[in-house]
N, C-alpha and C positions, 0 to 999 in steps of 0.2 A: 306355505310349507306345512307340511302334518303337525311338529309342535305346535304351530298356533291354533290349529285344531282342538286339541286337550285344553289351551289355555281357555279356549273361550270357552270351554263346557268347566271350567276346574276341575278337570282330570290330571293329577299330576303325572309327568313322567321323565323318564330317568335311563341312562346307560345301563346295563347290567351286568356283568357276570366278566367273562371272558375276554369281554372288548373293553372295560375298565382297567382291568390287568393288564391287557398289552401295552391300552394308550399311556399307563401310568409309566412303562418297561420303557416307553420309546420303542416301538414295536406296532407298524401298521395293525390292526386288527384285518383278519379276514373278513367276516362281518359284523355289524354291529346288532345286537340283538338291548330289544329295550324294554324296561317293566311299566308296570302303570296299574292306578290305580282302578280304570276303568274294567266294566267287565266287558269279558266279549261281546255279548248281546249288544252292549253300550256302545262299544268300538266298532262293531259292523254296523249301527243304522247312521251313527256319526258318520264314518267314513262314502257311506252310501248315499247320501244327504249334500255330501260333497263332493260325489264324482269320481273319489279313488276306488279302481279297480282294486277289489279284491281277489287271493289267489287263496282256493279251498287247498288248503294239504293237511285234511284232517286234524291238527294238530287242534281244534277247537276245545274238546273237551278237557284237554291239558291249560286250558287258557290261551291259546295263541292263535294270534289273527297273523295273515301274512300280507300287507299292502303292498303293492307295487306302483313306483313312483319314481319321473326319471329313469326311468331304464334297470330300477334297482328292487329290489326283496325288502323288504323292513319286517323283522319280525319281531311284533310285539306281546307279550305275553302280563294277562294279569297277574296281581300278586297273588298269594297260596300258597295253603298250607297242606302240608301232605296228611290225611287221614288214616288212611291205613296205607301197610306196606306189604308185600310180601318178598322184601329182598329182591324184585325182578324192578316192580313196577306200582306207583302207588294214586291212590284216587286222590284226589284234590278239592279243597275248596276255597274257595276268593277269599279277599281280605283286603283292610285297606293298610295293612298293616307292615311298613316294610324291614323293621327289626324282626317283625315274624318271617316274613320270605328269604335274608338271608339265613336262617337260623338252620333252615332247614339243605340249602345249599352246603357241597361236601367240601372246597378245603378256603381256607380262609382268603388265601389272595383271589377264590374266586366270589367271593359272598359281599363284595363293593357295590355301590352305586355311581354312577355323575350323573348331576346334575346338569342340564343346558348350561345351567349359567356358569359353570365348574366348582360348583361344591360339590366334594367328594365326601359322601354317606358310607361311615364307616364302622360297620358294631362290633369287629370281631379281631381289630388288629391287624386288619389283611394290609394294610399299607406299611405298615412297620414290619412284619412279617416279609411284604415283598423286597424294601430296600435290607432285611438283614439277610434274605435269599431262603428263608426259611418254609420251610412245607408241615401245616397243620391243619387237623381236621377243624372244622368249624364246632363247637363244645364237645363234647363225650366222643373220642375215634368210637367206642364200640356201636354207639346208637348211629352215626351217620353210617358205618361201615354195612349195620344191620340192615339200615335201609334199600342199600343198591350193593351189592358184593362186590359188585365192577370195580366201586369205589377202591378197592385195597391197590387196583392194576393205575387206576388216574392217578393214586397216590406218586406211586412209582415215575408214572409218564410226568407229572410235571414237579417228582424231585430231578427227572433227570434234564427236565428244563430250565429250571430257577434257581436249583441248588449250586453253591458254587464248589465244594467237594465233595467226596463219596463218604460214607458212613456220618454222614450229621445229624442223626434222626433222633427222635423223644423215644427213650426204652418205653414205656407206658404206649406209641404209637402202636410201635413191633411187636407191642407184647398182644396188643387187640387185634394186629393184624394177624398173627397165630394163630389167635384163639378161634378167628372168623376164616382161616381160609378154606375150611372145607364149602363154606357157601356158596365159593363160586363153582364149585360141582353144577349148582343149576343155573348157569348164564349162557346164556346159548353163544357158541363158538363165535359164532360171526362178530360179535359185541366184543368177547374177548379179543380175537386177530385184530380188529382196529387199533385197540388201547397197546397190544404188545409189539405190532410193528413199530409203531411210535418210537415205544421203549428200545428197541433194537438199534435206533438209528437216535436215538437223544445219547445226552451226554452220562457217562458213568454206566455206562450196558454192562460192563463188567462187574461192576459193584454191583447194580440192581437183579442181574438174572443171579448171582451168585446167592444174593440175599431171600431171593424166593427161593431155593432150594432149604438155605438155612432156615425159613419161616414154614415149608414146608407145604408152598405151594403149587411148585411145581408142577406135580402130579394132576391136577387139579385142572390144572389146563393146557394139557397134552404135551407135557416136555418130560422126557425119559428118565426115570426116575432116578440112573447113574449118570447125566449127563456129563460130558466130556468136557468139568471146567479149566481144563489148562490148556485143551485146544481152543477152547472159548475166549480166555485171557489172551492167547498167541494171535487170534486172528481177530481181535476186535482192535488190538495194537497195532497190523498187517493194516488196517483198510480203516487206517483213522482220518485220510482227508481222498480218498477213493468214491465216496459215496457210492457204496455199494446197495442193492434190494437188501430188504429184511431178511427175506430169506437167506441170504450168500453170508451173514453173520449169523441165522441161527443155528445153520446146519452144523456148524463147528462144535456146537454140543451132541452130535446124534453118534451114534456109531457107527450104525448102517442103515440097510435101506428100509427095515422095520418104522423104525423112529419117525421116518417120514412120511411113513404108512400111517401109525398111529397118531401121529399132529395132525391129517388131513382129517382121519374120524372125527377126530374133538374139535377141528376148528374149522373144517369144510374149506380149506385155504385154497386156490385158483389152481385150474390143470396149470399151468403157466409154472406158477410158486413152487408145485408140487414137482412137475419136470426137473426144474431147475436145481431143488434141492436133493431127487434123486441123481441127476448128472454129479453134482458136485461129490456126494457120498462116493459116488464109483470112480472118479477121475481125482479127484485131489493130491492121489498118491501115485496112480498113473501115469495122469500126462502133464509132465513138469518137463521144464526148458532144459535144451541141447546144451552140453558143454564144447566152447570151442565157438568157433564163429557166425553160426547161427543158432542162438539158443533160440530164437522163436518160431523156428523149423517145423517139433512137433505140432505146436498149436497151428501151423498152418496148414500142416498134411494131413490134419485133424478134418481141420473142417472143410479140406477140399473134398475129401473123401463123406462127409458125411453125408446122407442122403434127406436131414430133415429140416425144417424153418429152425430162426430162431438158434441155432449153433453158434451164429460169432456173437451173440449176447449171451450166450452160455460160457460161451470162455473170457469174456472180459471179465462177467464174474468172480470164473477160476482163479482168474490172472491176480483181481482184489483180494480173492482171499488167499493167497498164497504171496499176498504183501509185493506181487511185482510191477512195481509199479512206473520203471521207465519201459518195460517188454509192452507195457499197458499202451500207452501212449506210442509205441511202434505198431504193435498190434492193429489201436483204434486207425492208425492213419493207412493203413495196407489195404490195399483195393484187391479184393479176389478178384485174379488174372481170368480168362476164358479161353478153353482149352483151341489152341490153334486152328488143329484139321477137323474137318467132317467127313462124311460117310463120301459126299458127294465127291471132295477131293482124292480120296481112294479111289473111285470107280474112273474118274479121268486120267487114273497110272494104271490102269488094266484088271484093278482087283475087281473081282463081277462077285463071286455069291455072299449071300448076305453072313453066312457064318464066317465066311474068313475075316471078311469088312468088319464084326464086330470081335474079331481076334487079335486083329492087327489094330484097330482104337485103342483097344485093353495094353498092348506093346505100348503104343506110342505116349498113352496116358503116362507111363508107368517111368518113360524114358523121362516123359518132359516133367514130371514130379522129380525122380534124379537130379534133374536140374536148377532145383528150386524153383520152377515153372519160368524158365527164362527165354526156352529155346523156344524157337520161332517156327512157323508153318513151314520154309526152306528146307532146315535144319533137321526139323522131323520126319519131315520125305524121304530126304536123304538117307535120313537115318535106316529110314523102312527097306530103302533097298539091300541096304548093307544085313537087318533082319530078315 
């Protein structure tokens, strides 16, 4: 196995970061990512010596080698220390030092180690920190903050994972995240949209998108600078066990269909995301359910009528963020019917030119929609002679 590898050279290594935190949470890690004191150089002639395929993904000059082993990714990275920074991205160099390496790591339950043997390497409180549910920067918020801007959004994404209620933060954190948020003016959108979907769909979205307004970040990464926070508190309440897209809870802040225009600028978000959250801007006040015995009528003459992909994913959406949530489960289970007659069936009751054939469809469509699409090929024939 790879550890006995390091052991035989005395290279130490160790869990790191992210997958320390989960395993400590009781929480599968995604994957497990590992430090070491080795340098790359060291770890590719070792690994090579031994037969494990190596997998280039650039990530070299940052320290990190990627084995594959078992059918699995193992990415290990030497220790380092960041040299300079420019707030995006920073140069690195080794060390075998690893009170240095978390130091420079941004919140404290992520700057752990384990050890193979389960000693847990702790410099910063991240364990007591995690069983109090607390979210802190690893020393000074403003120097780890200065280093990557991103940092202020991760802040956010795993208060709203570990924290157990909304507003329990250090004034001294908020107060650095203030002072820093025009930083992330230069994070390129893509980086941001990761970190803020997250936050959309973690816990306390309401607290935390509200808080970036009050921090006065908003702006900064493309959220409209009066955003709409009481439709934002209405429908994050609406679609709290609906598991809605990111989008279909952020649109609740926009007003119209600008908003959606200008989040796509700043954050290059998917034609998909951006459909979705232009549908909802224009329908939300629109197309809402039938009083009386079929309230899920409209949504269904909706999207019979509609001519494009992707429609009945667009209204179950709707349906989340408009908090409806048994039309939901009616909705999911409804089989779009297919429309009886064809062109074919008309020309064997006498209709011959093609414009009346596509006149009398248009009738018959129009009947069997009347019907809440019940009536049958018979029924609509019939119907045709009587038309």
């Amino acid at each position: 196995s790879f550890p006995e590898l390091f052991e035989k050279k005395n290279y130490e290594l160790r869990i790191a970061g992210g997958a320390v935190r989960d395993l400590l949470s009781g929480v599968t890690p995604q994957d497990i990512d590992f430090a070491t004191t080795a340098t790359p150089a060291e770890m590719k002639e070792m690994f090579t010596a031994a037969g494990v395929r190596l997998i280039n993904n650039k990530g070299e000059k940052h320290g990190t080698i990627t084995a594959r082993l078992h059918e699995q990714n193992f990415e290990i990275t030497t220790l380092r220390i960041d040299v300079v920074t420019d707030g995006r991205h920073a140069e690195v160099e080794f060390t075998t030092d690893w009170h240095k390496d978390a130091e420079r790591r941004d919140l404290t339950v992520n700057s752990m180690f384990l050890g193979l043997d389960g000693t847990l390497y702790d410099f910063f409180n991240g364990y007591e920190d995690l069983q109090n549910k607390k979210i802190r920067f690893v020393g000074k918020a403003t120097e780890r903050i200065q280093e990557d801007y991103l940092r202020i959004l991760r802040y956010f994404r795993f208060y709203g994972r570990i924290a157990e209620k909304p507003g329990d933060h250090e004034p001294n954190t908020l107060q650095a995240i203030k002072e820093n948020a025009k930083g992330l003016a230069g994070i390129s959108g893509e980086r941001i949209w990761v970190e803020l979907k997250k936050i959309l769909l973690g816990n306390h979205a309401k607290h935390l998108i509200q808080l970036m307004y009050e921090l006065d970040i908003a702006q900064y990464i493309g959220l409209p600078l009066d955003g709409n926070l009481e439709e934002f508190a209405r429908v994050t309440k609406n679609i709290q066990n609906l598991s809605p897209k990111p989008m279909t809870v952020l649109t609740s802040l926009f007003k119209g269909k600008d908003d959606v225009t200008n989040l796509d600028l700043r954050l290059k978000i998917s034609k998909e995301e951006k459909n979705l959250g232009l549908f909802l801007v224009k329908q939300r006040q629109e197309l809402t359910k039938a009083q009386g015995a079929e309230p899920l009528r409209p949504y269904q003459d909706f999207l019979m009528d509609s001519r494009e992909a992707n429609t009945n994913s667009k209204i179950f959406e709707l349906l989340k963020y408009q908090g409806e949530e048994e039309l939901l489960k009616e909705m999911q289970d409804w089989t779009v019917p297919s429309f009886p007659v064809s062109g074919h069936d008309l020309r064997k009751m006498g209709v011959s030119s093609g414009k009346e054939i596509g006149t009398a469809l248009q009738q018959l469509r129009d009947e069997w929609k009347k019907s809440g699409y019940h009536m049958d090929k018979e029924e609509l024939l019939s119907c045709l002679k009587k038309l």
